[in-house]
Structure formats: structure tokens, C-alpha cells
C-alpha positions as a Markdown table, in Angstrom:
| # | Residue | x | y | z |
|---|---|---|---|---|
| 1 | Unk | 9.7 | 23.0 | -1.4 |
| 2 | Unk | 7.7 | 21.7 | 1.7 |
| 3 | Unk | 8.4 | 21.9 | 5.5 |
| 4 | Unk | 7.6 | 20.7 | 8.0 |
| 5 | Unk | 8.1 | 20.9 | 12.0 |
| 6 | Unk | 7.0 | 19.2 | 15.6 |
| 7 | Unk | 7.5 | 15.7 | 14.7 |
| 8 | Unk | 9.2 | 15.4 | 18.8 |
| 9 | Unk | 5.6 | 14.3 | 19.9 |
| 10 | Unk | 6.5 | 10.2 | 18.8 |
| 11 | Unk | 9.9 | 9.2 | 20.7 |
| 12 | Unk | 11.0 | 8.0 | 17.3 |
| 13 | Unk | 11.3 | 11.0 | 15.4 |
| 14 | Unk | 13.4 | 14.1 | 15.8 |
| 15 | Unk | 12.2 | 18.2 | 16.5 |
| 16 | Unk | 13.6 | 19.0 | 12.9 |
| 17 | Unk | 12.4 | 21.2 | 10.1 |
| 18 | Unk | 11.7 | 18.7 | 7.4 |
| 19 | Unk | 12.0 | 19.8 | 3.5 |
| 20 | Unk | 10.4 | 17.9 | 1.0 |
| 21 | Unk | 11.1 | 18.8 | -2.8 |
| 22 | Unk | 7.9 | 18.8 | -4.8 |
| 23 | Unk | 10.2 | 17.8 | -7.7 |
| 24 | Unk | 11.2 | 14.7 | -6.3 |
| 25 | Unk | 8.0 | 12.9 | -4.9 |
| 26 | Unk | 8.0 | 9.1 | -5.0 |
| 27 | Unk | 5.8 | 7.5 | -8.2 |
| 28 | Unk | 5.3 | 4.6 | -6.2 |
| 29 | Unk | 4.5 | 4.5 | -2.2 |
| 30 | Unk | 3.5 | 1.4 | -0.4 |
| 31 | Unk | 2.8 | 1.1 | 3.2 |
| 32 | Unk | 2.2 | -2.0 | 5.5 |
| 33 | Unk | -0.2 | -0.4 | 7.7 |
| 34 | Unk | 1.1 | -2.2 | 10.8 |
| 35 | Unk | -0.2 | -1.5 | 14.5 |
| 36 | Unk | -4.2 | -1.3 | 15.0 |
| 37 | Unk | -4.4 | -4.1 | 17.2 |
| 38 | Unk | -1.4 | -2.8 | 19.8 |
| 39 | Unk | -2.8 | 0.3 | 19.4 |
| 40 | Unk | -6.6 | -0.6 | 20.4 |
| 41 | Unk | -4.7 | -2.6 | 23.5 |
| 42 | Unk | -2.7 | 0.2 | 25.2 |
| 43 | Unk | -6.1 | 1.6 | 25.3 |
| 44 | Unk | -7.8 | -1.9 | 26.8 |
| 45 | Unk | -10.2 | -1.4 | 23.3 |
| 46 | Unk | -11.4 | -4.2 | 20.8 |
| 47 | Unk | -8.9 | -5.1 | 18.4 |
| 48 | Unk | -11.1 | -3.7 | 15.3 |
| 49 | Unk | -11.5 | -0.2 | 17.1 |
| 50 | Unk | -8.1 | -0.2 | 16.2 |
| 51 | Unk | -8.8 | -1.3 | 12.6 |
| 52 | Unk | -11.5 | 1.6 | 12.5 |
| 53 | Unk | -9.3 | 4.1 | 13.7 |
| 54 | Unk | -6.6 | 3.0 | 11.4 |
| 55 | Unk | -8.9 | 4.3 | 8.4 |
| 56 | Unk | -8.9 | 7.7 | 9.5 |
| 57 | Unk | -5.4 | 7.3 | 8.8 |
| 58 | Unk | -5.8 | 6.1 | 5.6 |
| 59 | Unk | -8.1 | 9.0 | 5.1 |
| 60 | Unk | -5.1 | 11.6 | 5.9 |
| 61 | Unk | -2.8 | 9.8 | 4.1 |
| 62 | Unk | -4.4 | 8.9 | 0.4 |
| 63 | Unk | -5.5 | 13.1 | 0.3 |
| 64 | Unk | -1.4 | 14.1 | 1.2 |
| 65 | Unk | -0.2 | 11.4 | -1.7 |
| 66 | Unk | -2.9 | 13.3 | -3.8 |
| 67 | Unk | -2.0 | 16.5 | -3.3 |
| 68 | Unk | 1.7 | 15.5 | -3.5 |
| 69 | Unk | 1.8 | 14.5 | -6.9 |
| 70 | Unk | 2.1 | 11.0 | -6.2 |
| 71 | Unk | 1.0 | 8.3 | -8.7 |
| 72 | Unk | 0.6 | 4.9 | -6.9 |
| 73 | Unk | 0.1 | 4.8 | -2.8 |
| 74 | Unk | -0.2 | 1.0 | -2.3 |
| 75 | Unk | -1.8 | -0.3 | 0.6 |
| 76 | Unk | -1.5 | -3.5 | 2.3 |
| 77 | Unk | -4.7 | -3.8 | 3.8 |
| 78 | Unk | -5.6 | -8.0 | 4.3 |
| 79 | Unk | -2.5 | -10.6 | 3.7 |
| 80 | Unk | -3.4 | -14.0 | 2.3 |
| 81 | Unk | -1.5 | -14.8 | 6.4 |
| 82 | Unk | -4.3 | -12.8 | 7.9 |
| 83 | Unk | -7.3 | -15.2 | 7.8 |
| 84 | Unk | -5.2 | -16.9 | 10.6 |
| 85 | Unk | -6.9 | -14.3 | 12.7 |
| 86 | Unk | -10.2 | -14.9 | 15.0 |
| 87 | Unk | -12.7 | -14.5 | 13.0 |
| 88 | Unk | -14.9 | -11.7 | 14.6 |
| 89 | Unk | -12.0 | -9.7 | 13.9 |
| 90 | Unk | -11.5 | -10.7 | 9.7 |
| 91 | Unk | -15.2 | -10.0 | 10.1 |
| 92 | Unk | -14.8 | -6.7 | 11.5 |
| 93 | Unk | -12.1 | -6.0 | 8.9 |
| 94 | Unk | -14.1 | -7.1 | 5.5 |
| 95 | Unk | -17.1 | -4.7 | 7.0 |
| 96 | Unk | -14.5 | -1.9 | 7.2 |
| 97 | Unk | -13.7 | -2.2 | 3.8 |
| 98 | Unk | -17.1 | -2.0 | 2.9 |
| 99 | Unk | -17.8 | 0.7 | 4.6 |
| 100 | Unk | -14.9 | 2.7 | 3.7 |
| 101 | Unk | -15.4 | 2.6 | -0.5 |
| 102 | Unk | -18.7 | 2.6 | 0.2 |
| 103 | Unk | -18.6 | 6.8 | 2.2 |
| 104 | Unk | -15.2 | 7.6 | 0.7 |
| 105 | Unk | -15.9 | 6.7 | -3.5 |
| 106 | Unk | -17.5 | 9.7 | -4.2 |
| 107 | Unk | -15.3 | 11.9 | -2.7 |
| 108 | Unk | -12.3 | 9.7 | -4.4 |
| 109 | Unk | -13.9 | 9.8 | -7.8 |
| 110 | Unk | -14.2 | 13.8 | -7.0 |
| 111 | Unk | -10.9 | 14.2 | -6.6 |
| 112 | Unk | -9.5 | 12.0 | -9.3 |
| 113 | Unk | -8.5 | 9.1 | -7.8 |
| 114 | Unk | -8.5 | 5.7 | -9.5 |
| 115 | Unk | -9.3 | 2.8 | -6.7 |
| 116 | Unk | -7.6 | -0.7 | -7.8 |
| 117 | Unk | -7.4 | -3.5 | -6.0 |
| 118 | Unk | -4.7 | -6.0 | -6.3 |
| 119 | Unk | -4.3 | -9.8 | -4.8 |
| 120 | Unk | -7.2 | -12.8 | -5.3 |
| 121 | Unk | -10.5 | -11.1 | -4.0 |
| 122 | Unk | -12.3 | -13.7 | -5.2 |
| 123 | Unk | -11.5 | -15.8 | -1.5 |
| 124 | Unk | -13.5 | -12.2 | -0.2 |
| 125 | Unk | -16.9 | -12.1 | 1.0 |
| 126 | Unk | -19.2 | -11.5 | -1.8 |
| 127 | Unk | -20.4 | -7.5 | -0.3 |
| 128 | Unk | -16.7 | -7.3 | -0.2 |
| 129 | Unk | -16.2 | -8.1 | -3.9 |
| 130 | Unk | -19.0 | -6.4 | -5.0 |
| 131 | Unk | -17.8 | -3.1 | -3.6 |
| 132 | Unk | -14.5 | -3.5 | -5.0 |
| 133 | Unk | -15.6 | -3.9 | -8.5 |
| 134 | Unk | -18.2 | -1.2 | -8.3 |
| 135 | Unk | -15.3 | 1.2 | -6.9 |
| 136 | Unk | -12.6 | 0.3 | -9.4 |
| 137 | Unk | -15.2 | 0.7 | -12.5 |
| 138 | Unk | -16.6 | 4.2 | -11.5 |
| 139 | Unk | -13.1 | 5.4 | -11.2 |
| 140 | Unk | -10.6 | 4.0 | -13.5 |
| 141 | Unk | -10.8 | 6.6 | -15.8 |
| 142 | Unk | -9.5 | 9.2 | -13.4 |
| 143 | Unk | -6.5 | 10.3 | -14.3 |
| 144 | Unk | -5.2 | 10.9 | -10.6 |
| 145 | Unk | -4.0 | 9.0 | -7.5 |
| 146 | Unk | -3.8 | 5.6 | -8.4 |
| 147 | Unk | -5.3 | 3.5 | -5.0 |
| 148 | Unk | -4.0 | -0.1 | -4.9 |
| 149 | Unk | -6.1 | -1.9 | -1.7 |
| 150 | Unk | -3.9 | -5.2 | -1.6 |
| 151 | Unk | -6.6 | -7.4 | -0.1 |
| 152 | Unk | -5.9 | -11.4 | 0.5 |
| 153 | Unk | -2.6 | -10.2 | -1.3 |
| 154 | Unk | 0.3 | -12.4 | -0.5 |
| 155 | Unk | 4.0 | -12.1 | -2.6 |
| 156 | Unk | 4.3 | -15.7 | -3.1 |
| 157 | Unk | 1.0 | -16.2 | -4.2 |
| 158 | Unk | 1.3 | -13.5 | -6.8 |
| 159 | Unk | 4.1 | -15.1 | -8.2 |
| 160 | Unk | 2.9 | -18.6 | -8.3 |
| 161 | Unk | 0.1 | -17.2 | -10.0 |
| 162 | Unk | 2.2 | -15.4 | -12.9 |
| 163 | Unk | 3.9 | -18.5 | -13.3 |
| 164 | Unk | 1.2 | -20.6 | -13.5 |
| 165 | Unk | -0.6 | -17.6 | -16.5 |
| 166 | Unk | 2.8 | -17.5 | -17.9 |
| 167 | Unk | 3.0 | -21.5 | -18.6 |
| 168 | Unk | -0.3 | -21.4 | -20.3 |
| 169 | Unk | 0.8 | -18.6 | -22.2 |
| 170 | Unk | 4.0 | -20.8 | -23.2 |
| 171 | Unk | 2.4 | -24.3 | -23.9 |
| 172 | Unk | -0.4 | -22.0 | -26.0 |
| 173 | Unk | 2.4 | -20.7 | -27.8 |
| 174 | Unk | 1.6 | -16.8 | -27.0 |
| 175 | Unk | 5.0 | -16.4 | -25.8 |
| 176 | Unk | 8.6 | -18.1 | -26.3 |
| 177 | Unk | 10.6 | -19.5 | -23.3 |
| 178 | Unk | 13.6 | -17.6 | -24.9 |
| 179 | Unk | 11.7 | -14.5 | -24.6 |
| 180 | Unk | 11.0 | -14.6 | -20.5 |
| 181 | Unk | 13.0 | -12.2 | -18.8 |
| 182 | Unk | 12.2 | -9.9 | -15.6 |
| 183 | Unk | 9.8 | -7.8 | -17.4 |
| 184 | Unk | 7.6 | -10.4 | -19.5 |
| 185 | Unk | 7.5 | -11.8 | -15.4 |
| 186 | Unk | 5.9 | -8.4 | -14.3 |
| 187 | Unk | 3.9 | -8.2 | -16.9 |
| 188 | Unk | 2.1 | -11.0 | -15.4 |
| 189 | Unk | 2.1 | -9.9 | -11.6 |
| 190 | Unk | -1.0 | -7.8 | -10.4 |
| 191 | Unk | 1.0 | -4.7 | -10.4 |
| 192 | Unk | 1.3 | -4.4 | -14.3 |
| 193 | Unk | 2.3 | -1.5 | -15.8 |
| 194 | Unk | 3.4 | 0.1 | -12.7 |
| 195 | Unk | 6.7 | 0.9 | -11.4 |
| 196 | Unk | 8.0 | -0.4 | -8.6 |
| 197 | Unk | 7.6 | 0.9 | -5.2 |
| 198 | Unk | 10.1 | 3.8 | -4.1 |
| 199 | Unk | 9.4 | 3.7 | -0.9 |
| 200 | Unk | 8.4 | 0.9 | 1.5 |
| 201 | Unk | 6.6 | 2.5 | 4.1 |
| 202 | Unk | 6.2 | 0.3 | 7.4 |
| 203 | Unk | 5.0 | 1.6 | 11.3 |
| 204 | Unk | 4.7 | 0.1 | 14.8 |
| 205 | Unk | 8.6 | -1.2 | 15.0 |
| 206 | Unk | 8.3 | -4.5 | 13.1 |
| 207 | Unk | 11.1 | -4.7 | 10.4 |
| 208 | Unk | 10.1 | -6.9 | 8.3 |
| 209 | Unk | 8.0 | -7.0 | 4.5 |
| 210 | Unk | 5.7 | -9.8 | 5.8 |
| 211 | Unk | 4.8 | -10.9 | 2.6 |
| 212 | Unk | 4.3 | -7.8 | 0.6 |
| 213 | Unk | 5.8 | -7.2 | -2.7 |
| 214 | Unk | 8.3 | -9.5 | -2.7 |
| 215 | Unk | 8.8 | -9.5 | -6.5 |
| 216 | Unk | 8.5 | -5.6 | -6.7 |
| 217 | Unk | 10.6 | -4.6 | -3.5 |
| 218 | Unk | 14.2 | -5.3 | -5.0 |
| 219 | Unk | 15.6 | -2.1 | -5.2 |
| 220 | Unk | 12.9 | -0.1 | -3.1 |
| 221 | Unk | 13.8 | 2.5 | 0.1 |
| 222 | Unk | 12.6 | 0.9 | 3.6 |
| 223 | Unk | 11.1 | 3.4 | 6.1 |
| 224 | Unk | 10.3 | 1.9 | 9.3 |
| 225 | Unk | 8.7 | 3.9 | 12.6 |
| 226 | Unk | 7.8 | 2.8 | 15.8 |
| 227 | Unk | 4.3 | 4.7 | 15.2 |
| 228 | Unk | 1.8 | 3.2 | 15.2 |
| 229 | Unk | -0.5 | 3.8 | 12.2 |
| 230 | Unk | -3.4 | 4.9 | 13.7 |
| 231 | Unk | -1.1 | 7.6 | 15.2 |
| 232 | Unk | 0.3 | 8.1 | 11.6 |
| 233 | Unk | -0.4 | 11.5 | 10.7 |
| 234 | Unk | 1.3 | 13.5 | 7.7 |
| 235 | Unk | 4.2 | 14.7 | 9.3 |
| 236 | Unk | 5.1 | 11.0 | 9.2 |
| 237 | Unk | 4.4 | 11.0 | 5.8 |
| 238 | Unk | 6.6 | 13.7 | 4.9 |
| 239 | Unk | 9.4 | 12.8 | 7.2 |
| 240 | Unk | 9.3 | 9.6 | 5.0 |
| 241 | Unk | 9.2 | 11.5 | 1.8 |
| 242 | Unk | 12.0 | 13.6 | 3.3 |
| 243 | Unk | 14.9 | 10.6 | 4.3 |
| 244 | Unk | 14.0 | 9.2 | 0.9 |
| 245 | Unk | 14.8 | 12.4 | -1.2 |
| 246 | Unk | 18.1 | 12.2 | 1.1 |
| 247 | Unk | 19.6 | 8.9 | 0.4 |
| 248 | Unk | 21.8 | 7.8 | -2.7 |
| 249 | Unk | 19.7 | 5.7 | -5.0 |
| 250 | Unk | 22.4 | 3.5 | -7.3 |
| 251 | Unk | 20.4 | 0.6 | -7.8 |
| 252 | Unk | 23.8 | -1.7 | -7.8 |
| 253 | Unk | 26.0 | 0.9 | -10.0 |
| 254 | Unk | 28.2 | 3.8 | -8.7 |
| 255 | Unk | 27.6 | 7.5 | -9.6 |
């Protein structure tokens, strides 16, 4: 059993002694890391100094999951949506990326964490592809912490995509029409072999999944905070944690 205390510093969360059981930790975690830009305005800064400052929350974060016990933190880093933005700031944003495998992999790789990346990075600039590859292949033997980076990751894509592998699979004859059901579709989604998330986490006030797992997210737990997530610390994490080890799970049944 963890606690925790002092979360009465954001207006959204309570002065309460937080207990998290060790023995009931997500699998799965996802996050829409929502916020940088409002964050970098309240304080009349760039927009991508409140990219860069959102990694140090990713840096927090991914070492608490780790040291929780959790298997998959998934990470919602660039939407397919997002190259809507100016482009000094999807510039800033690849560079960040970059930057962060590039000082963080070593450390990762240290402490067992597998990096994967998951959405069509193929639309990424090439330094930004490059890095990815080079990440995921020095650590996907790691036994650890699987990190997914969804980058130019969009829900609908991902499943126009596993419907367009799938029919090519049918007409080959690899697979039966009678034989499609929910799983053979996952099997063909980028998350593969994982489970689904637990636990939708989502800062800054917005309510919404913006895209984000909408194949995966059917039966998952929805978080929200009016945190920003540069300001998202592990106490948020845990608070999280905490709400979803307290609500009844039934997944459409009764117990």
C-alpha cells in the first residue's frame, strides 16, 4: 500500500490521504497529454516552451509507471489532427522528440524499458523516424515498462488501416470472413498483443478522447483534471491510480 498527501495545491483535487494498492496497478495507462500551449500562455511564453516543459513531465511520469509495476503507459504525443498546427510549432515538437530518445534511451534501456511507437511515422520527418527505429530496436528486448509514443496516431486511421491489412488478408485467402470477430480486428490494430487501456488519463479540463484509441477505449476508466500536464506531477498520477482502484469495473455484467 501507497499514500499519498497535499494534492490541495491544484483547485481540482482534494487535501486527502491517497492509498494505492500495489496489487492492483493498471496493466494498461494512456494519457492525452493535454495543456502545454495554455500553460506556456498564462506565462506570456512560446507555445513549444510549453511542449518542452511538458517532457519533464513525461520524465516523472514514465519512472512512477516503472516503479509501479505497470506494463503499458501510452502516450499520445502528435495526433494525425495536429499537423493543423503552425508549423514552427510541429517543428518544435518533432525536435523534441528527438531530443528526448535521443538523452533519455540510455537511461530507458538501463532501466528496462521497451520504447514502441504506434501510429504511421512514416508521414515523420526522417531524424524523427530514424530515432524511433533506433530506440525501439536497442530496447525491445527489455522486459520492463512498455513505452507506446503515439506519434501522427489517429483512431480512425488505425482502423481504416486494419481494415484495409485485413481485406488483403481475406482476398489472399489468409483468413476466412466467417472467422473475423473483435479479436482477429485487434490483431490488426497497432496495439497488438496488448490489453486494452485501464485507465484513460486526460489533463487541462477538456473531456473529450480527441481521437485516441477509439477502438481500444470501450470499456476503459476516464480520468480527467483541470491540471495542466506540465503541472502534472506524481501525486496526480497516483490520485488517478487511486479513483480507479475505487470504482466497480463490470464491463456490462453485474457482480
Amino acid at each position: 500500500m501507497v499514500k499519498f498527501f497535499g494534492l490541495n495545491k491544484n483547485k481540482d483535487q482534494d487535501d486527502k490521504e491517497v492509498h494505492i494498492d500495489l496489487n492492483n496497478v493498471p496493466k494498461h495507462i494512456a494519457i492525452i497529454m493535454d495543456g502545454n500551449g495554455r500553460w506556456a500562455k498564462e506565462r506570456n511564453l512560446p507555445r513549444a516552451m510549453g511542449h518542452k516543459a511538458g517532457v519533464e513531465a513525461v520524465r516523472e511520469i514514465v519512472k512512477e509507471c516503472s516503479k509501479l509495476n505497470v506494463k503499458y503507459l501510452t502516450l499520445y504525443v502528435f495526433s494525425t489532427e495536429n499537423w493543423k498546427r503552425p508549423k514552427d510549432e510541429v517543428s518544435a515538437l518533432m525536435k523534441l522528440l528527438v531530443q528526448y530518445l535521443k538523452k533519455e534511451l540510455n537511461e530507458l534501456n538501463e532501466n528496462n524499458v521497451i520504447i514502441n511507437y504506434i501510429g504511421d511515422i512514416s508521414k515523420l520527418p526522417v531524424p524523427c523516424q530514424e530515432q524511433l527505429i533506433i530506440s525501439h530496436k536497442k530496447t525491445k528486448t527489455n522486459t520492463g515498462l512498455v513505452l507506446n509514443l503515439a506519434v501522427n496516431y489517429g483512431g480512425r486511421n488505425e482502423i481504416v488501416r486494419a481494415f484495409k491489412l485485413m481485406y488483403e488478408d481475406i482476398k489472399s485467402k489468409k483468413i476466412k470472413e466467417e472467422d473475423i470477430n473483435e479479436d482477429t480486428i485487434s490483431k490488426y490494430l497497432y496495439t497488438r498483443g496488448m490489453p486494452d487501456p485501464d485507465i484513460i488519463i486526460r489533463p487541462s479540463g477538456e473531456q473529450r478522447l480527441s481521437n485516441f484509441l477509439l477502438w481500444q477505449c470501450a470499456y476503459s476508466e476516464f480520468w480527467t483534471s483541470n491540471i495542466k500536464w506540465p503541472d502534472f506531477k506524481k501525486e496526480h498520477l497516483y490520485k488517478a491510480i487511486s479513483d480507479y482502484q475505487n470504482r466497480d469495473r463490470r464491463f456490462g455484467g453485474l457482480k
